[in-house]
SEMARMI-901354 format. One record per atom (N, C-alpha, C, O): x, y, z. Coordinates in steps of 0.2 Angstrom, whole numbers, padded with zeros to 4 digits, always signed. Layout:
REM residues N
XYZ
...
This chain:
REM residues 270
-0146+0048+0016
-0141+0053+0015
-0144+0058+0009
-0147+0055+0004
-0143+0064+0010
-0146+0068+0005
-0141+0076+0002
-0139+0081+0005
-0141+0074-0004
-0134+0079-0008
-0137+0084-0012
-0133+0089-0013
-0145+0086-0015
-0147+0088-0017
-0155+0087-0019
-0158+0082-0019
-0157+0091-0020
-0165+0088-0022
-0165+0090-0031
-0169+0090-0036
-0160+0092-0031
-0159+0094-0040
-0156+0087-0041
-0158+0084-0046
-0150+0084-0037
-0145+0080-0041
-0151+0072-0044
-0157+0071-0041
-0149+0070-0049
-0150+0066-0053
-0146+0059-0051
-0143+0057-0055
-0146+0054-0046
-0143+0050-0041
-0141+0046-0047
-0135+0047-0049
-0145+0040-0052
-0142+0038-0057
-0137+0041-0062
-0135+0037-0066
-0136+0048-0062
-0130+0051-0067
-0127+0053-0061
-0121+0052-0063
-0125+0054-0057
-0121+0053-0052
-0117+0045-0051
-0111+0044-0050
-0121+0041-0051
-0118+0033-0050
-0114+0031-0058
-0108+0028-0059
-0118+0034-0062
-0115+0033-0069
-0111+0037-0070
-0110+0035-0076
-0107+0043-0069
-0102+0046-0069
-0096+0046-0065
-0091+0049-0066
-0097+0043-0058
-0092+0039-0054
-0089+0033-0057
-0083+0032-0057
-0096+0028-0058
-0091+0023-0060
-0087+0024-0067
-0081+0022-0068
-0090+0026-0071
-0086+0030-0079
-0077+0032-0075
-0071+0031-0075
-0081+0037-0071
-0072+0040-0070
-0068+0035-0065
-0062+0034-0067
-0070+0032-0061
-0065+0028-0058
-0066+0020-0065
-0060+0018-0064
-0068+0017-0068
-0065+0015-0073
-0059+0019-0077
-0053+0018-0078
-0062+0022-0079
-0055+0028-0083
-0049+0027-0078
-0043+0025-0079
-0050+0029-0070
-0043+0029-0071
-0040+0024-0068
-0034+0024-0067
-0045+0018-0067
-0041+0013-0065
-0039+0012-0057
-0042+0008-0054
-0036+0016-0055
-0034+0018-0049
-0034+0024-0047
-0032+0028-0051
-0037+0026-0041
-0039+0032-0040
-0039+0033-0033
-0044+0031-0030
-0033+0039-0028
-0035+0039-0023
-0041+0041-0019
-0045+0043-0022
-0042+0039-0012
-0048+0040-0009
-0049+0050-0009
-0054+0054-0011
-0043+0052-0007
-0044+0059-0008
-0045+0062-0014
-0051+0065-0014
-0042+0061-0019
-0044+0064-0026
-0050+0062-0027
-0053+0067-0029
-0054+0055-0027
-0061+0055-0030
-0065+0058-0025
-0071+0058-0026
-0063+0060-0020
-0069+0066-0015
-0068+0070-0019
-0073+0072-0023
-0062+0072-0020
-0062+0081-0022
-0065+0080-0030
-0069+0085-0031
-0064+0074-0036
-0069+0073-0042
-0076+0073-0038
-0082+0075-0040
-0076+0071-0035
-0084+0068-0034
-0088+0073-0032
-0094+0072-0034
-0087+0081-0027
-0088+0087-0030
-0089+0091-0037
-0093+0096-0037
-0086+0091-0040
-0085+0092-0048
-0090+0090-0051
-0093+0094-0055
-0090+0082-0049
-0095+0076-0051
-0102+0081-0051
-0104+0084-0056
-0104+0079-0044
-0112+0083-0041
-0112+0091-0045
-0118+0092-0047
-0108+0094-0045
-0109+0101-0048
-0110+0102-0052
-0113+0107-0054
-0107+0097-0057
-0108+0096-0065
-0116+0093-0066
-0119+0097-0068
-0117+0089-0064
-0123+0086-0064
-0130+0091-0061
-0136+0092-0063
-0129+0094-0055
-0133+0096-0051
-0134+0103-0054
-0140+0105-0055
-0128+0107-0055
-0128+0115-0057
-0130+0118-0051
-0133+0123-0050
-0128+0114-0047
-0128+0117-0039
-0124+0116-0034
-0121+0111-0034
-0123+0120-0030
-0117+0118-0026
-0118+0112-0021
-0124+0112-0021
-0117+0108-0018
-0116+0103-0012
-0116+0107-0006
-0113+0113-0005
-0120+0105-0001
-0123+0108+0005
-0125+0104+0010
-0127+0106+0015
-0123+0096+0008
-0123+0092+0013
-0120+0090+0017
-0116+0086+0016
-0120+0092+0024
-0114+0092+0028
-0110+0086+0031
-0106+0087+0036
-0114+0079+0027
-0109+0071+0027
-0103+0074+0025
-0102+0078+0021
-0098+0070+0027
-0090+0070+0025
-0090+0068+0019
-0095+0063+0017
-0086+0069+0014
-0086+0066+0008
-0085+0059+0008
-0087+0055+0004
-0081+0057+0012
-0081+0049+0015
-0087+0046+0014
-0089+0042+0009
-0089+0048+0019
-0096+0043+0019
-0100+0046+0012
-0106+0046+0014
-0100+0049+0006
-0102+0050+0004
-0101+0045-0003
-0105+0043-0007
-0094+0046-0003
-0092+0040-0008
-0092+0032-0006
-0093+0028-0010
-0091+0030+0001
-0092+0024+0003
-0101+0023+0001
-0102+0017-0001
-0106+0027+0001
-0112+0026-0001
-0112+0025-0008
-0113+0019-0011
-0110+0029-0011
-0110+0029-0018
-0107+0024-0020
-0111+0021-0025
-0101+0021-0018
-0097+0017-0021
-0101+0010-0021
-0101+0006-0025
-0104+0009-0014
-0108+0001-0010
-0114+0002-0015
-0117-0004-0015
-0118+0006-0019
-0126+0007-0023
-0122+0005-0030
-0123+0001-0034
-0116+0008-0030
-0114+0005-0039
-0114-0003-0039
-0117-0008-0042
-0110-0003-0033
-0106-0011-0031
-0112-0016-0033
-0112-0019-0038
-0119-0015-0028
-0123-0017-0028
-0128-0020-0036
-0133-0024-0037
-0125-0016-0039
-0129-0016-0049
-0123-0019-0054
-0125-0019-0060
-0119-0020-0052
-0113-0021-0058
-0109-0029-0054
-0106-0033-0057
-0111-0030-0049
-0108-0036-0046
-0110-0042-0049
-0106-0047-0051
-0116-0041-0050
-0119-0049-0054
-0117-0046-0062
-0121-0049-0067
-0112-0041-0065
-0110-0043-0073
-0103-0045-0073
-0099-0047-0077
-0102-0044-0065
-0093-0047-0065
-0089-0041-0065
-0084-0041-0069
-0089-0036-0062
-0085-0030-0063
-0088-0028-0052
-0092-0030-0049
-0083-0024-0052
-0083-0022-0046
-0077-0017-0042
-0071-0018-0041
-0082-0010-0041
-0074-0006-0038
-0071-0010-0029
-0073-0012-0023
-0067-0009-0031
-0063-0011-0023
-0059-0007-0019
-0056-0002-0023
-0057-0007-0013
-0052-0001-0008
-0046-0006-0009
-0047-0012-0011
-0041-0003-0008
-0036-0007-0008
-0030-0001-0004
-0031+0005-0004
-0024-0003-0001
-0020+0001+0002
-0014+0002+0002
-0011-0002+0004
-0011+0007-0001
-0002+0007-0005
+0000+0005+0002
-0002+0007+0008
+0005+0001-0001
+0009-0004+0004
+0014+0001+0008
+0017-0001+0013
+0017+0009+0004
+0021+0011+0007
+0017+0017+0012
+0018+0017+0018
+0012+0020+0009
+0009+0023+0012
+0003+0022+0017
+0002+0025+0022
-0002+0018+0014
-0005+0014+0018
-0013+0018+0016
-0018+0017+0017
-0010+0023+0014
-0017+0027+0009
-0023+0022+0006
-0021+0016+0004
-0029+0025+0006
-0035+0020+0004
-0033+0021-0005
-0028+0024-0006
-0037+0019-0009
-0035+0020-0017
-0042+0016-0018
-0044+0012-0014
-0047+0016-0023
-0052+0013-0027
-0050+0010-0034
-0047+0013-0039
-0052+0004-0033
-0050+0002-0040
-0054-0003-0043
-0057-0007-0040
-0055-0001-0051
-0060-0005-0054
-0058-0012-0056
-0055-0014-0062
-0059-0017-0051
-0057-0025-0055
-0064-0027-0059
-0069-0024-0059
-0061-0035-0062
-0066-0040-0065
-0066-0045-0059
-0061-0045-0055
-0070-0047-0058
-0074-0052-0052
-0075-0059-0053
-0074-0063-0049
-0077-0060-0059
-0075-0066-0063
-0071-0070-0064
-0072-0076-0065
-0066-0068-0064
-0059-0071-0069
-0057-0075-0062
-0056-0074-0056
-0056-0080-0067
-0052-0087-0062
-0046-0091-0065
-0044-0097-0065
-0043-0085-0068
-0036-0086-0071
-0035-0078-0074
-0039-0074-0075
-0029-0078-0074
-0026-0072-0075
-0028-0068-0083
-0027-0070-0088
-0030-0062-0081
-0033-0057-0084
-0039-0062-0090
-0040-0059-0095
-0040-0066-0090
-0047-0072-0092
-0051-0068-0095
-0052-0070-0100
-0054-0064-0094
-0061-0062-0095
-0059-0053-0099
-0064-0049-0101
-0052-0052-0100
-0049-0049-0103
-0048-0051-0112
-0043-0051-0113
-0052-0052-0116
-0053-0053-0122
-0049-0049-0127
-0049-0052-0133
-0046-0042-0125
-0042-0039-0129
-0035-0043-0129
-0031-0040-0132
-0034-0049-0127
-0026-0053-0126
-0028-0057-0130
-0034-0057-0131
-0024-0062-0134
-0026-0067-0136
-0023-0071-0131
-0022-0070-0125
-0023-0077-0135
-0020-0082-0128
-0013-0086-0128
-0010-0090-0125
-0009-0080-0135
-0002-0081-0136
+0000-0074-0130
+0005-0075-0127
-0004-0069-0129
-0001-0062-0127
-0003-0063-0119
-0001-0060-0114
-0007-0068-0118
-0008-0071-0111
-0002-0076-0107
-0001-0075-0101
+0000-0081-0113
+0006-0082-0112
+0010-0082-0109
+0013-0086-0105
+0013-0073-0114
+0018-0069-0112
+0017-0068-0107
+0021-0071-0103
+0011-0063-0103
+0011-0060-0097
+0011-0063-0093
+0012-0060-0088
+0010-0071-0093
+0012-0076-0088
+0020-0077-0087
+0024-0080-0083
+0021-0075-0089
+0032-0080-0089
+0033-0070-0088
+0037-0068-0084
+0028-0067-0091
+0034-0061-0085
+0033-0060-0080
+0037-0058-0076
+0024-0061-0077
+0024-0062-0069
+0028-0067-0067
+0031-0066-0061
+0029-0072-0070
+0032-0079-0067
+0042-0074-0066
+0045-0076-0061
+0044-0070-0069
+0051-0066-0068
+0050-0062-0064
+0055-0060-0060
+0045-0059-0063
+0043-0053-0057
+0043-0058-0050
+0047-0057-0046
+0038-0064-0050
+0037-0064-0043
+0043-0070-0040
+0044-0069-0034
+0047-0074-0044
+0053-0076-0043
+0060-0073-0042
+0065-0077-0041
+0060-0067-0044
+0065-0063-0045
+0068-0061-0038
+0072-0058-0038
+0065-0064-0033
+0068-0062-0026
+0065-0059-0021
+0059-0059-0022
+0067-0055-0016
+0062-0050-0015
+0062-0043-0018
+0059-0039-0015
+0066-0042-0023
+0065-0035-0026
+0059-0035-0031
+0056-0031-0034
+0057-0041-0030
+0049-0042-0035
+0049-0035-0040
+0046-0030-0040
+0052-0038-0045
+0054-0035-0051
+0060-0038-0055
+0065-0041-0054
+0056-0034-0062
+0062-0034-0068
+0064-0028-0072
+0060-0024-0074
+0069-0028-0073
+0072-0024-0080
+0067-0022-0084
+0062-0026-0085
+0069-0016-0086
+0063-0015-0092
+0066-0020-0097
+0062-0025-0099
+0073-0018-0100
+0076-0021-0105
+0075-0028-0104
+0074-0031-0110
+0075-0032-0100
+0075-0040-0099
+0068-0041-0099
+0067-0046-0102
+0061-0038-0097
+0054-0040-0097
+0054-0039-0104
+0052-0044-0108
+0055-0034-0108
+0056-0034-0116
+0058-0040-0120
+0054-0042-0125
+0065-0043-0116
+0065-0048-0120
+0063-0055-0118
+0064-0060-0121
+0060-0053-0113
+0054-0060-0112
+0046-0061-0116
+0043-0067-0115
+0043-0055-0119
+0039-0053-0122
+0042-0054-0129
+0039-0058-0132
+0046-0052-0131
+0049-0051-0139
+0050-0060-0139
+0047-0063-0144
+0054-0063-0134
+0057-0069-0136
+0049-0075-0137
+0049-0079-0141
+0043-0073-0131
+0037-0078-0132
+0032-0075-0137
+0027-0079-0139
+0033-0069-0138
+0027-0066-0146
+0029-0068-0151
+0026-0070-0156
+0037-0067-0151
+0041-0069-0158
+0039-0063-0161
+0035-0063-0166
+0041-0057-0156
+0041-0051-0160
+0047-0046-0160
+0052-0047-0156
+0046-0040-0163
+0053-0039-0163
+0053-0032-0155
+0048-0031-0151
+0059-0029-0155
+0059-0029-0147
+0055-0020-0146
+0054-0017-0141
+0053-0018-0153
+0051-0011-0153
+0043-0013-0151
+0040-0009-0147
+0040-0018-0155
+0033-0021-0153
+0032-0024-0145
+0028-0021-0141
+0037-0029-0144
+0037-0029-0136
+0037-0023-0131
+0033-0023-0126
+0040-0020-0132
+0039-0013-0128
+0032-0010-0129
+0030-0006-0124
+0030-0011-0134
+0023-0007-0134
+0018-0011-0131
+0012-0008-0128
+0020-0018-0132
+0015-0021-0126
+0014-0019-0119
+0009-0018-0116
+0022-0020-0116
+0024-0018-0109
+0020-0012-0109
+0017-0011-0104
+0021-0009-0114
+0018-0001-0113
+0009-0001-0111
+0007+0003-0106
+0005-0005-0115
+0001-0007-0116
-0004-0009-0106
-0009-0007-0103
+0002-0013-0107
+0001-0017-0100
+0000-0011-0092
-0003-0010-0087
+0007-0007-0094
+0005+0000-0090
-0001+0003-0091
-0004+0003-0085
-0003+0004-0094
-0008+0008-0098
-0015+0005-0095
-0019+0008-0091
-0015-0001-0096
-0021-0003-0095
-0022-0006-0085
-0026-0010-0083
-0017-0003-0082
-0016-0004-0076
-0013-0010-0072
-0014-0010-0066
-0009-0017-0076
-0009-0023-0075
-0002-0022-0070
-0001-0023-0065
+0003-0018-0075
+0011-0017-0072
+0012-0010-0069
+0007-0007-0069
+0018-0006-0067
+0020-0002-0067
+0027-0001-0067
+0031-0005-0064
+0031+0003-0071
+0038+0004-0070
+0040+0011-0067
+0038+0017-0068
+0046+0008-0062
+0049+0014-0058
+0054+0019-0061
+0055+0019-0067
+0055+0022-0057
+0060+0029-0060
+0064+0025-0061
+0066+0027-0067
+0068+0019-0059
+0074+0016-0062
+0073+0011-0068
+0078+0008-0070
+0069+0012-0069
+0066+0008-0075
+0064-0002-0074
+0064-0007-0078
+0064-0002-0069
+0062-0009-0065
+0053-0011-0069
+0049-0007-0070
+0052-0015-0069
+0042-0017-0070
+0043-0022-0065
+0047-0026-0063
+0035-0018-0063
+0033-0020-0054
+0027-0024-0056
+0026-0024-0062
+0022-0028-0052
+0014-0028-0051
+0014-0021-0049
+0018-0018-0046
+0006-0019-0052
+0004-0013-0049
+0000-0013-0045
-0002-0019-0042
-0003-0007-0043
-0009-0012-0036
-0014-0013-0038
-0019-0013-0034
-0016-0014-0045
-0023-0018-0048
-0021-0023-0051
-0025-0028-0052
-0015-0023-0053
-0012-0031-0053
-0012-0034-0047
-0018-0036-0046
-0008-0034-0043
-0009-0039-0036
-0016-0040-0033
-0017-0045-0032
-0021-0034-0033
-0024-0035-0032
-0032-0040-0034
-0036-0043-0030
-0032-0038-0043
-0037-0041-0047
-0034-0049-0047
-0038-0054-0049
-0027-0051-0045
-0024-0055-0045
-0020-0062-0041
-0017-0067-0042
-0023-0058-0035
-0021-0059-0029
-0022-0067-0028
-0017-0071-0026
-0029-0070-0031
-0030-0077-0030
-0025-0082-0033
-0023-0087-0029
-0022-0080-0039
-0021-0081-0044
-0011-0082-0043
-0007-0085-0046
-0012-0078-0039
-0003-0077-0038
-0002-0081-0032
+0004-0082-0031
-0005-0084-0028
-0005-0087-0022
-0007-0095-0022
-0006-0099-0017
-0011-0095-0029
-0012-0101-0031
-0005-0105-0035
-0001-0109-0033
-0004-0102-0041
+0002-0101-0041
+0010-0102-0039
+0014-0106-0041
+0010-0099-0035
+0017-0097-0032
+0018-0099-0024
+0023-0099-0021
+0013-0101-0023
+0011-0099-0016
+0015-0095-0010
+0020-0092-0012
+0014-0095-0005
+0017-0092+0001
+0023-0094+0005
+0023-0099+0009
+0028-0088+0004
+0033-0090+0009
+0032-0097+0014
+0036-0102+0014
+0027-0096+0018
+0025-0101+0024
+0025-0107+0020
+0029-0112+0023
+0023-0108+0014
+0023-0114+0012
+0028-0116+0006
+0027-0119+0001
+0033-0114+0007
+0040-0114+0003
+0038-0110-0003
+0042-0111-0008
+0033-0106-0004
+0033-0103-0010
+0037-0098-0012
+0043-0097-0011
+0032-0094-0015
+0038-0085-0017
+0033-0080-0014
+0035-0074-0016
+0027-0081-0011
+0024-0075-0010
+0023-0074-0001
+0020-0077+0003
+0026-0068-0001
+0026-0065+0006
+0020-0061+0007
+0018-0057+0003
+0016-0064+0014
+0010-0060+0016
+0012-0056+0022
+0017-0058+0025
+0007-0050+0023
+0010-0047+0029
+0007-0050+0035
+0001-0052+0035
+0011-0050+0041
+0009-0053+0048
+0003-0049+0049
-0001-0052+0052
+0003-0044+0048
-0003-0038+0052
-0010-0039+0048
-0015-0042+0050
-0009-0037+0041
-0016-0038+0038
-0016-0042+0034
-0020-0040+0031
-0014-0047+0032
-0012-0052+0028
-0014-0052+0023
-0018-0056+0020
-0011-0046+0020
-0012-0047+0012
-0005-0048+0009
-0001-0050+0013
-0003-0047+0000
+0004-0048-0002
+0007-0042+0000
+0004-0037+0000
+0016-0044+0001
+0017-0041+0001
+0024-0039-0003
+0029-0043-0003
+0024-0034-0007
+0031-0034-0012
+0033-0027-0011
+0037-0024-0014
+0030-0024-0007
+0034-0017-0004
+0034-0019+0003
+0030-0021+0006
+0039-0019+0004
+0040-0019+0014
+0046-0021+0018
+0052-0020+0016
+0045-0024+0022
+0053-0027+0024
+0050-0036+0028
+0045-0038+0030
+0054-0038+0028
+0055-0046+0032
+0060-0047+0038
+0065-0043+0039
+0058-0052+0043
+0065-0052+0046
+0068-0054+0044
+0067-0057+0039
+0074-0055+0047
+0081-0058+0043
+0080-0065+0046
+0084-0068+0043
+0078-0068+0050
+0077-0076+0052
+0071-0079+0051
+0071-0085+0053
+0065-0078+0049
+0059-0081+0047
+0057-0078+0040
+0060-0076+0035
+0052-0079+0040
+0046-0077+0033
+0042-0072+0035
+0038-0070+0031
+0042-0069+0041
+0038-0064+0042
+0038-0058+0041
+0044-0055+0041
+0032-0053+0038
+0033-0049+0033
+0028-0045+0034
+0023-0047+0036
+0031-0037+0033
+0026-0033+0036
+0027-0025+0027
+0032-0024+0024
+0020-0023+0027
+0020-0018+0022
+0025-0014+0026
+0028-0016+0031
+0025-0006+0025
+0029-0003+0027
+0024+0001+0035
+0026+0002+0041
+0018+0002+0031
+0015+0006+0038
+0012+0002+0041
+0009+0005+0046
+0010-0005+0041
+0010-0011+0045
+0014-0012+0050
+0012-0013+0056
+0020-0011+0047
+0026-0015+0053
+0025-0007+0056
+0020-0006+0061
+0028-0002+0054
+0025+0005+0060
+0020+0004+0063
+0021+0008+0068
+0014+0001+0064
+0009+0001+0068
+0011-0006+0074
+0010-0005+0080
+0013-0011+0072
+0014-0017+0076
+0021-0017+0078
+0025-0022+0077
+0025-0010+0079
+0031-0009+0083
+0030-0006+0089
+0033-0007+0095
+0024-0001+0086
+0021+0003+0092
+0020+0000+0098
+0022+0001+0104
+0015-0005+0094
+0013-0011+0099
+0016-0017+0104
+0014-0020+0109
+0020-0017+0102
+0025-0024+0102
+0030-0022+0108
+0032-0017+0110
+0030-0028+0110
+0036-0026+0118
+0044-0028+0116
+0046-0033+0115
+0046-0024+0117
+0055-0022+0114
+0055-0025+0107
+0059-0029+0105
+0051-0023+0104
+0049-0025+0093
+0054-0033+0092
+0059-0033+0088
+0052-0038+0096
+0054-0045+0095
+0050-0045+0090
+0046-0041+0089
+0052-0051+0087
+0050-0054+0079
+0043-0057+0083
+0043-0060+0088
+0036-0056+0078
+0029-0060+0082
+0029-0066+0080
+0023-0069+0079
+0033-0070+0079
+0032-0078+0076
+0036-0081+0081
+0042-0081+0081
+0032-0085+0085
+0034-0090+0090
+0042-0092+0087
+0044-0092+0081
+0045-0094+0094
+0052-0093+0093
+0059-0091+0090
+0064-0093+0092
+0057-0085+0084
+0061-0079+0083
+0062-0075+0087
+0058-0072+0090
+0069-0075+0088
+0071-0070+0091
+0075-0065+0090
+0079-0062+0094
+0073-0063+0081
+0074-0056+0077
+0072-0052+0082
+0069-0054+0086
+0076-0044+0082
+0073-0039+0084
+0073-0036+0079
+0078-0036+0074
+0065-0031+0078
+0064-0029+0073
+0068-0021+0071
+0070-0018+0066
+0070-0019+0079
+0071-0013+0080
+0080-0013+0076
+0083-0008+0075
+0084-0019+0075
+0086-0018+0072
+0085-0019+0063
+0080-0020+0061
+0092-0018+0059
+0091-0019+0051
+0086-0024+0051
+0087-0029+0055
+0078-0023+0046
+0076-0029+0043
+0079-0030+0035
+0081-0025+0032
+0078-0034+0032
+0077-0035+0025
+0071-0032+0023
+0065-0033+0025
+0073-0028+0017
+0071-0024+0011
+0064-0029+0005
+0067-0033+0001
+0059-0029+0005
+0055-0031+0000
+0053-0026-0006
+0050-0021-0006
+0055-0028-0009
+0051-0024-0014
+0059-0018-0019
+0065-0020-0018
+0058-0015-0022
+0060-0009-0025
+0059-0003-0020
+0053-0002-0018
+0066+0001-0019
+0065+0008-0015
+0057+0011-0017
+0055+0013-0022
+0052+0012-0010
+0048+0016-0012
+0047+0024-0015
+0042+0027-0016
+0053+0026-0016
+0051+0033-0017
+0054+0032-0025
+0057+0037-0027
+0055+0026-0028
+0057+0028-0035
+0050+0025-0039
+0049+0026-0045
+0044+0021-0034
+0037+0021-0038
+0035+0026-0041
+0037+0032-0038
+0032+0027-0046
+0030+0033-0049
+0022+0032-0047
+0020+0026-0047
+0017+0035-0045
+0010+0035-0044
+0006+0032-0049
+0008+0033-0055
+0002+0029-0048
-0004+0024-0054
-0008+0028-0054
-0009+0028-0060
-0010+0031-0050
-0016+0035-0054
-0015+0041-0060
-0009+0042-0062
-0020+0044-0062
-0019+0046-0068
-0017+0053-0067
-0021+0055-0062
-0013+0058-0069
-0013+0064-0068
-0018+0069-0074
-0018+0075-0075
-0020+0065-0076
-0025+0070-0079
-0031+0070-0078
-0032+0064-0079
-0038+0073-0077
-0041+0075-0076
-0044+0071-0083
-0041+0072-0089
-0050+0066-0081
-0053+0064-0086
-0063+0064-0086
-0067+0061-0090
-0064+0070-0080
-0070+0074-0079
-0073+0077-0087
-0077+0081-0088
């Protein structure tokens, strides 16, 4: 693949991964459209290769992958559960307990964040909590006071772990579930196994945005179950013996999708 005889391929690698660390989460669309910016920045020339931008950051992304894997960091795809859009995110690869290899926590402030995942992923299928309540889950195991708590919460946004909705609910984010996913399933485990964590029938990841049926544990993201309706003969539930019809009400997972506010960054850190 060939982008330039000017561009500089290691300040292009080292300038994608810089920006997609900054933002943590990053749609597939938005880092084409940075990743032009990128090359013109770097190159002081225009882009004239006629690969799709696609396959241009799929390359880019698999050449970083390949140099940063053995220090324990790595970008990953992942797919909003409502929309089903691709998204890039920078995890740690290492860690075999929850945020572990995150050094900026202590191991009272790790604590914390354990007992509010543990009110997040128990709290039912609205998987979430109050802001005002996760506050004082935080304030009550820091032993601090509730203006400090909040700035951790804050803190926790910030650095990509949670998110909170327009209704003021705190969610996992999708680098939470994601970087965490072992960890939550070790844990909690799986509906299937009297757990608290619902995977989806189609691709079988978590799911805390979606719907379930009303007589099994089966669970689908949002644009998941839309593709296995299409499919499906008169939308019967797919788990031997259910005889949910999905084309009627399913059950609700998650927090209304349209009160998520977006993870990615709206600013510009080019």
């Amino acid at each position: 693949m060939s982008i330039s005889p000017t561009v500089n391929y290691g300040e292009v690698h080292r300038a994608i991964l810089t920006h997609v660390r900054a933002c943590k989460v990053i749609s597939r669309s938005r880092l084409e459209e940075d990743f032009q910016h990128i090359v013109s920045a770097i190159s002081q020339t225009t882009d004239s290769d006629d690969n799709s931008g696609q396959t241009k950051i799929d390359h880019f992304v698999s050449t970083i992958n390949s140099r940063i894997t053995n220090h324990g960091m790595k970008i990953t795809k992942s797919r909003s559960q409502v929309t089903n859009e691709t998204y890039f995110l920078f995890v740690n690869t290492l860690s075999d307990d929850i945020i572990k290899n995150n050094s900026t926590y202590s191991i009272n402030e790790l604590d914390a964040i354990k007992k509010l995942i543990d009110e997040i992923i128990e709290s039912g299928l609205s998987y979430s909590i109050g802001l005002v309540p996760a506050t004082q889950v935080i304030a009550a195991t820091l032993n601090k006071p509730m203006r400090e708590a909040g700035v951790f919460i804050e803190d926790l946004v910030d650095q990509g772990w949670l998110n909170i909705t327009v209704h003021d609910q705190v969610i996992l984010s999708m680098r939470g579930l994601c970087e965490l996913e072992r960890y939550l399933l070790d844990r909690y485990g799986t509906t299937e196994q009297d757990g608290s964590v619902y995977t989806c029938f189609q691709c079988k990841e978590i799911v805390t945005l979606g719907k379930k049926c009303c007589r099994c544990h089966t669970a689908f993201h949002y644009k998941c179950g839309e593709v296995w309706l299409k499919s499906s003969k008169l939308g019967q539930c797919p788990r031997d013996g259910c005889e949910f019809n999905w084309n009627d009400a399913a059950e609700i997972i998650g927090v209304e999708p349209d009160s998520i506010i977006a993870e990615e960054n709206v600013e510009s850190v080019l």
